[in-house]
Backbone as JSON, one array per atom type, in Angstrom:
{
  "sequence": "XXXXXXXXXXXXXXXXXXXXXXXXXXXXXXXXXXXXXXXXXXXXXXXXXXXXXXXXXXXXXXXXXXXXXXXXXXXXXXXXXXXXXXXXXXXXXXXXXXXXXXXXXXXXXXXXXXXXXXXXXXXXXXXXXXXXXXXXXXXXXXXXXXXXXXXX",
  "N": [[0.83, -1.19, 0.0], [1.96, 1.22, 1.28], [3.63, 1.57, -1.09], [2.31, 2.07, -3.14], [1.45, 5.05, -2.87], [3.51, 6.32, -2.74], [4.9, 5.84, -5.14], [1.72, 6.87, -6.89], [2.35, 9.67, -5.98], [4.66, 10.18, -6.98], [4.16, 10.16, -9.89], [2.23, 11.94, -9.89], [3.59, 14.0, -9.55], [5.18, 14.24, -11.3], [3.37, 14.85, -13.05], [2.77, 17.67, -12.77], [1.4, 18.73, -11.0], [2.31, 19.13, -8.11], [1.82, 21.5, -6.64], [-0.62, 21.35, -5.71], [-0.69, 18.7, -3.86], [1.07, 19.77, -2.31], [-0.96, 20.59, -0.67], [-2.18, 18.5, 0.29], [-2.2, 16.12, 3.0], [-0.04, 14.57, 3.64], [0.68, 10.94, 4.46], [2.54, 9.33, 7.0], [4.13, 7.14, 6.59], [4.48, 7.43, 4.13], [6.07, 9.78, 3.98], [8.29, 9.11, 5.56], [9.48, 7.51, 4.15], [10.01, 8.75, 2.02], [12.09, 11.03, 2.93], [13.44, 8.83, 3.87], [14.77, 7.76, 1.89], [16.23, 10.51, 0.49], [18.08, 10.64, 2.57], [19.75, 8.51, 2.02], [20.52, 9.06, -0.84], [23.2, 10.09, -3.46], [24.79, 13.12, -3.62], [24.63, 13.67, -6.12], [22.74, 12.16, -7.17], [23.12, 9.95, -8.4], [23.75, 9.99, -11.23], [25.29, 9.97, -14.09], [27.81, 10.42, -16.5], [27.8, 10.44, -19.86], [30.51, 10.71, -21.11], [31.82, 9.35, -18.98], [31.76, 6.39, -19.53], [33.5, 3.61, -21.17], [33.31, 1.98, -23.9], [33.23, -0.69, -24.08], [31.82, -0.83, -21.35], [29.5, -1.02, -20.9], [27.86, -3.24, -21.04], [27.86, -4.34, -19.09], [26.42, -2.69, -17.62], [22.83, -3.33, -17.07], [20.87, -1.79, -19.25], [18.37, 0.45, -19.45], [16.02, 1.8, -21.31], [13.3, 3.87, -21.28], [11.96, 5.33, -22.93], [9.05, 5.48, -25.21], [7.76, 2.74, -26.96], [7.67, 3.44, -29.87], [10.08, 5.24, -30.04], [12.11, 3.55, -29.12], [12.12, 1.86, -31.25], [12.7, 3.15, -33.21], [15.86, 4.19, -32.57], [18.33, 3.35, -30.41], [19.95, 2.92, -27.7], [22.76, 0.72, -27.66], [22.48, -2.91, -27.21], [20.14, -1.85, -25.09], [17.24, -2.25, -23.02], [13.93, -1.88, -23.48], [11.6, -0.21, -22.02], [8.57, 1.09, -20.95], [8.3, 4.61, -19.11], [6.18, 4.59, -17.34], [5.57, 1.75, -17.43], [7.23, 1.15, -15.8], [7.97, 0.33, -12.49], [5.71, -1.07, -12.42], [6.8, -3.29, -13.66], [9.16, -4.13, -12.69], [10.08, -6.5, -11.13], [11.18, -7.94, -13.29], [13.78, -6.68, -12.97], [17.19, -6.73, -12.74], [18.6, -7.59, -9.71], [20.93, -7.67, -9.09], [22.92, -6.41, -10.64], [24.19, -3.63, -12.39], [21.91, -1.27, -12.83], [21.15, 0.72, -15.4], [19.53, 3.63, -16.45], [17.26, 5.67, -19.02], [16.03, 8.44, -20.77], [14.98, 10.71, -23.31], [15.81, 13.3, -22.13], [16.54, 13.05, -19.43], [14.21, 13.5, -17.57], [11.91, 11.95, -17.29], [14.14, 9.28, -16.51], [14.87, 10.47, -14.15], [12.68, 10.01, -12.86], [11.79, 7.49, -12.65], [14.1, 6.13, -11.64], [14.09, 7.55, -8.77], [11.87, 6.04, -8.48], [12.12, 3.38, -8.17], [14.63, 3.1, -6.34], [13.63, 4.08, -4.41], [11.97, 2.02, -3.85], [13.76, -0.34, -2.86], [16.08, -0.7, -4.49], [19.49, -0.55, -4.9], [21.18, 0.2, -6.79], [20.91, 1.86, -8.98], [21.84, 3.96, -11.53], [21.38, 6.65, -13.26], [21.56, 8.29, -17.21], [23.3, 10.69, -17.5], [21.6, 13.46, -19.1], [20.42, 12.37, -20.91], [19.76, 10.42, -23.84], [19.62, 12.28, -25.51], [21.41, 13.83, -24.63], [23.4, 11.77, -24.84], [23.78, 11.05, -27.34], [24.6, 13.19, -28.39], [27.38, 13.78, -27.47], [28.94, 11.49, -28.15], [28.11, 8.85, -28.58], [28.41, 5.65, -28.03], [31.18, 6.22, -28.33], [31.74, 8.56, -26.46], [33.11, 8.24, -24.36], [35.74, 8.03, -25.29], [36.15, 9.51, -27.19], [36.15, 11.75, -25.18], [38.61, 11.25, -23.5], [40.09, 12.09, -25.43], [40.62, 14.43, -25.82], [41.59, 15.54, -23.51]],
  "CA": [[0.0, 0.0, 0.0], [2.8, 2.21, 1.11], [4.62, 1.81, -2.38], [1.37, 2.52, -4.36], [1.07, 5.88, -2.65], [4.98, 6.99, -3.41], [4.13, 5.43, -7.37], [0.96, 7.64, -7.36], [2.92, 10.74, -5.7], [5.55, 10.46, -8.04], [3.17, 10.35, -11.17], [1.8, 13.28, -9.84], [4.82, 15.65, -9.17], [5.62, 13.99, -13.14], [2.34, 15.5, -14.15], [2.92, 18.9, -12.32], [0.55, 18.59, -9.54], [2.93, 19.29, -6.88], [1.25, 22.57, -5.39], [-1.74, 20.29, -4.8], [-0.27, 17.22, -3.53], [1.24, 19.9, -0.9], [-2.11, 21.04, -0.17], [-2.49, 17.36, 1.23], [-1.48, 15.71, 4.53], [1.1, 13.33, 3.74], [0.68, 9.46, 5.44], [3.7, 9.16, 7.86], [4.88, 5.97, 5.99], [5.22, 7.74, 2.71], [7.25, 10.79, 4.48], [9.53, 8.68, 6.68], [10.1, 6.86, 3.12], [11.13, 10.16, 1.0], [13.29, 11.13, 3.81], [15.23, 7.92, 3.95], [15.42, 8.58, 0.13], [16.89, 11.46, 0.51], [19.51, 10.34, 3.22], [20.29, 7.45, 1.08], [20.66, 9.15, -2.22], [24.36, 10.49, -3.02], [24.71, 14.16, -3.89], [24.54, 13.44, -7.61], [21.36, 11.4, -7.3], [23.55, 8.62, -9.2], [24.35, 10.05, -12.2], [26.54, 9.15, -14.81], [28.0, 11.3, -17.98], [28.31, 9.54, -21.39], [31.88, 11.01, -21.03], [32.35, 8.24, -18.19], [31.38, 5.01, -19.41], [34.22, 3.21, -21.69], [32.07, 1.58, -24.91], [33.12, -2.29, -23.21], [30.95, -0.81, -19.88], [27.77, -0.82, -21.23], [27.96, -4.75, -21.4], [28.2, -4.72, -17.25], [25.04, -2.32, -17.0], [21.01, -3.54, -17.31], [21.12, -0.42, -19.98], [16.99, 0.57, -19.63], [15.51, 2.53, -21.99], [12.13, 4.12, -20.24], [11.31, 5.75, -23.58], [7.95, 4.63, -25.63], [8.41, 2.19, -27.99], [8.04, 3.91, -31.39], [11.48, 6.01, -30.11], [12.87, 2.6, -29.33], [12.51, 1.38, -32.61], [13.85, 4.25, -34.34], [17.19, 4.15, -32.57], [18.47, 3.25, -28.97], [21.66, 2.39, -27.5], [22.92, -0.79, -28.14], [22.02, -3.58, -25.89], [19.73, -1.23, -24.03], [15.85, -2.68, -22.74], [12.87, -0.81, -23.28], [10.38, -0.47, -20.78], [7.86, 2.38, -21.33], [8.93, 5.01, -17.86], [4.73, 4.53, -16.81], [5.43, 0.74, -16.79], [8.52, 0.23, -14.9], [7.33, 0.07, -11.65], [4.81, -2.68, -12.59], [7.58, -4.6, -13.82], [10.0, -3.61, -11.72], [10.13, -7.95, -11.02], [12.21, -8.08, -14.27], [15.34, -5.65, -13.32], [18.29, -7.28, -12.1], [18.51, -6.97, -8.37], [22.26, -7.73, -8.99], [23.49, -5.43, -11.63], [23.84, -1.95, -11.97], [21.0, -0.49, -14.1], [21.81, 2.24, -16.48], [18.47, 4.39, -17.02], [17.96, 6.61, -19.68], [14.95, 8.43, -21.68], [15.39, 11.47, -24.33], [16.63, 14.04, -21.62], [16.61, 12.57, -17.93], [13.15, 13.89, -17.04], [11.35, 10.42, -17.07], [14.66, 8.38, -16.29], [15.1, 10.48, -13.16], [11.43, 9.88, -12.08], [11.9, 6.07, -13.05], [15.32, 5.89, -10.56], [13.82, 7.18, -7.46], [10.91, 5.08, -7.68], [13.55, 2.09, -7.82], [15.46, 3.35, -5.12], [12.73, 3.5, -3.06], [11.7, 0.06, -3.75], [14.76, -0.78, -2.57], [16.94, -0.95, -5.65], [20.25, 0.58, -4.45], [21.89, -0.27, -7.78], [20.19, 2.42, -10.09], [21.94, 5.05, -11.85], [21.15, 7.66, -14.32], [22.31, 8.62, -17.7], [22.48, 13.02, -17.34], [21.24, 14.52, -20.36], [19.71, 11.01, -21.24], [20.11, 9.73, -25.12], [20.28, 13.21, -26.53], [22.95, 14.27, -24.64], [24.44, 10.84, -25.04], [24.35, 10.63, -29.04], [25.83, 14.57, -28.34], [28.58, 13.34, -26.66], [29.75, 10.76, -29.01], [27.17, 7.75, -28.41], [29.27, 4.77, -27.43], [32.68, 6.47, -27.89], [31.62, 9.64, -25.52], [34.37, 8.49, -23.2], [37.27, 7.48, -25.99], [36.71, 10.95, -27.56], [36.26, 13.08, -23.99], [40.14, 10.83, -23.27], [41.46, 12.32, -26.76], [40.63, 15.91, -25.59], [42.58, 15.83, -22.63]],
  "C": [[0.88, 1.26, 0.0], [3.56, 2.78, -0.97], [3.55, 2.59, -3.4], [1.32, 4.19, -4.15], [2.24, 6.61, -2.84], [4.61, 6.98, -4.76], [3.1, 7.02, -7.45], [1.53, 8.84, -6.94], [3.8, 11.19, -6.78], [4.78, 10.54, -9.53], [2.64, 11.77, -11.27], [2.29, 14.28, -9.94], [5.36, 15.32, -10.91], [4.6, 15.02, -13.81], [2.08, 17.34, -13.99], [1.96, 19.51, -11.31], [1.11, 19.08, -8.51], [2.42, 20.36, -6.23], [-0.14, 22.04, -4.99], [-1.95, 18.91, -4.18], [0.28, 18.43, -2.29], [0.38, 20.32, 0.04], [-2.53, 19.65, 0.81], [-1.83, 17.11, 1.64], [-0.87, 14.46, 3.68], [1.1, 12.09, 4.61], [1.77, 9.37, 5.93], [4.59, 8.09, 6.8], [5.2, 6.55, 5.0], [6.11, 9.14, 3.07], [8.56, 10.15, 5.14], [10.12, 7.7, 4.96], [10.68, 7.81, 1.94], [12.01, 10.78, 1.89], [14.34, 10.19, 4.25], [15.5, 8.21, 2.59], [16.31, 9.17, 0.9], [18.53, 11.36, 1.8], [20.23, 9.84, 2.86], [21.05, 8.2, 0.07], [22.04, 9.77, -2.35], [23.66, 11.81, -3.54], [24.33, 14.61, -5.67], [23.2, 12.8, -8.17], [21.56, 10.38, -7.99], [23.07, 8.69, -10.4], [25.28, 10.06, -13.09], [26.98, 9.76, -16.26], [28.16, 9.8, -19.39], [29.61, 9.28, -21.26], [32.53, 9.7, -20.41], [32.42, 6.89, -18.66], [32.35, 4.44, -20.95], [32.83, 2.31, -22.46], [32.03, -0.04, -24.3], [32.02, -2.4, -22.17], [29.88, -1.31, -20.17], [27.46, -2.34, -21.03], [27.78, -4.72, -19.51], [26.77, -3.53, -17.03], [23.77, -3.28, -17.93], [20.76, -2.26, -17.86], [18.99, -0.6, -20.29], [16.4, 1.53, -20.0], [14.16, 2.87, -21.7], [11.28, 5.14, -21.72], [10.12, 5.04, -24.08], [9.1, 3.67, -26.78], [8.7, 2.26, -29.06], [9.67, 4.48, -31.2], [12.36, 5.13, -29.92], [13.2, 2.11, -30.11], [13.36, 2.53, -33.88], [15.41, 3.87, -34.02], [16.97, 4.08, -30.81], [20.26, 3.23, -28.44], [21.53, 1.21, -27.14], [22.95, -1.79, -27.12], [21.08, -3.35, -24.86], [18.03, -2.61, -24.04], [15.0, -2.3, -22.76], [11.37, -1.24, -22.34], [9.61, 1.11, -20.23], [8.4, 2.99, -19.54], [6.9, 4.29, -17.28], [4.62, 3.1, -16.44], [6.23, 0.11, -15.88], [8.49, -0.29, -13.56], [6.92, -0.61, -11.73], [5.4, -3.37, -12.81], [8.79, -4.83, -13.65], [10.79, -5.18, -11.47], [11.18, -8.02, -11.74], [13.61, -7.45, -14.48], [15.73, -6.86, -12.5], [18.38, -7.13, -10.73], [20.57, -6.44, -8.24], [23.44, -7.12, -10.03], [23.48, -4.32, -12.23], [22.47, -1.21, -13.37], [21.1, 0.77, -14.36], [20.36, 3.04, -17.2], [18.31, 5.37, -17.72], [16.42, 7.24, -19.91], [15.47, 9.46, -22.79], [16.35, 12.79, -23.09], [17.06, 13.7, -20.11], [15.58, 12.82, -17.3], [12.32, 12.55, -16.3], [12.24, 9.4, -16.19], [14.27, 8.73, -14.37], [13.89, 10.19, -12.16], [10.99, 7.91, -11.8], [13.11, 5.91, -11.23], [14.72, 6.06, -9.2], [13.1, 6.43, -7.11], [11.45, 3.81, -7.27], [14.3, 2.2, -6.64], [14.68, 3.43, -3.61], [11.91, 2.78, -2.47], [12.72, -0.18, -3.28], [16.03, -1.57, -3.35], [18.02, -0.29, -5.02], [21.3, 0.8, -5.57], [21.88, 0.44, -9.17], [21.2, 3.81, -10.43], [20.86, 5.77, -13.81], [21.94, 8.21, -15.19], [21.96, 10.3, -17.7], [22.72, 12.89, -19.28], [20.54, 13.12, -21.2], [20.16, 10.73, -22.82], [20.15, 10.98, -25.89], [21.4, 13.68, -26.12], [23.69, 12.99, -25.06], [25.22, 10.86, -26.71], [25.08, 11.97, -29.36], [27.05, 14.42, -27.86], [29.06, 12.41, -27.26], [28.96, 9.42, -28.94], [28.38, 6.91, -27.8], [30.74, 5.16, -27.17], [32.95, 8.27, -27.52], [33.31, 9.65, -25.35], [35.37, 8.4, -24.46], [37.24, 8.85, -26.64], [36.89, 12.09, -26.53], [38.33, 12.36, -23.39], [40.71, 11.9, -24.52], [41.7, 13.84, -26.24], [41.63, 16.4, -24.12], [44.3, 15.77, -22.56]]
}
């Protein structure tokens, strides 16, 4: 019950609700659970540049694509999983518990709304790509990092 009422909170602050979600009293269980969030979470919110990730890495993340599926089929990054952001939660069952998942969508809007709900299922394993698949394919798509090395 608790989780459904974080899920539907977070849907809401997605849909821009938030000055009437603070108009309501908050259930203890779902406050004492966005405040361990927030103790938990690092300063970065476990994000991750294109720049960083050597083109071999990607093979060692659960690379999850939260876009729809028409933008999946156009183009993705390679190896990634698509899993609309609205269903992830529901099938939340199917992530890895044991391998780092690499979330993405077109800018980070969705991913980052995807990650906390994971994290506060008790995923502790979730990062985020910043600037999501447009910054990524701006940044060099797979060889981000081997061209952000040449520049230095």
């Amino acid at each position: 019950m608790r989780m459904r009422r974080i899920t539907a909170a977070l849907a809401l602050a997605g849909l821009g609700l938030v000055p009437q979600l603070a108009l309501a009293q908050a259930d203890k269980p779902v406050i004492d659970a966005v405040e361990s969030y927030f103790d938990f979470v690092d300063a970065n919110g476990g994000t991750i540049l294109a720049e960083q990730i050597p083109a071999e890495d990607y093979k060692k993340f659960h690379v999850l694509d939260v876009r729809d599926a028409g933008q999946f089929a156009k183009e993705h990054i390679p190896g990634a999983v698509n899993i609309e952001w609205r269903k992830v939660f529901a099938e939340r069952a199917q992530l890895p518990k044991g391998k780092t998942i690499l979330v993405y969508c077109n800018t980070s809007s969705f991913a980052a709304q995807v990650a906390m709900a994971l994290r506060l299922d008790g995923f502790e394993n979730v990062r985020m790509l910043y600037g999501g698949f447009n910054q990524w394919k701006a940044a060099g798509g797979m060889e981000a990092h081997a061209r952000a090395s040449k520049k230095q």
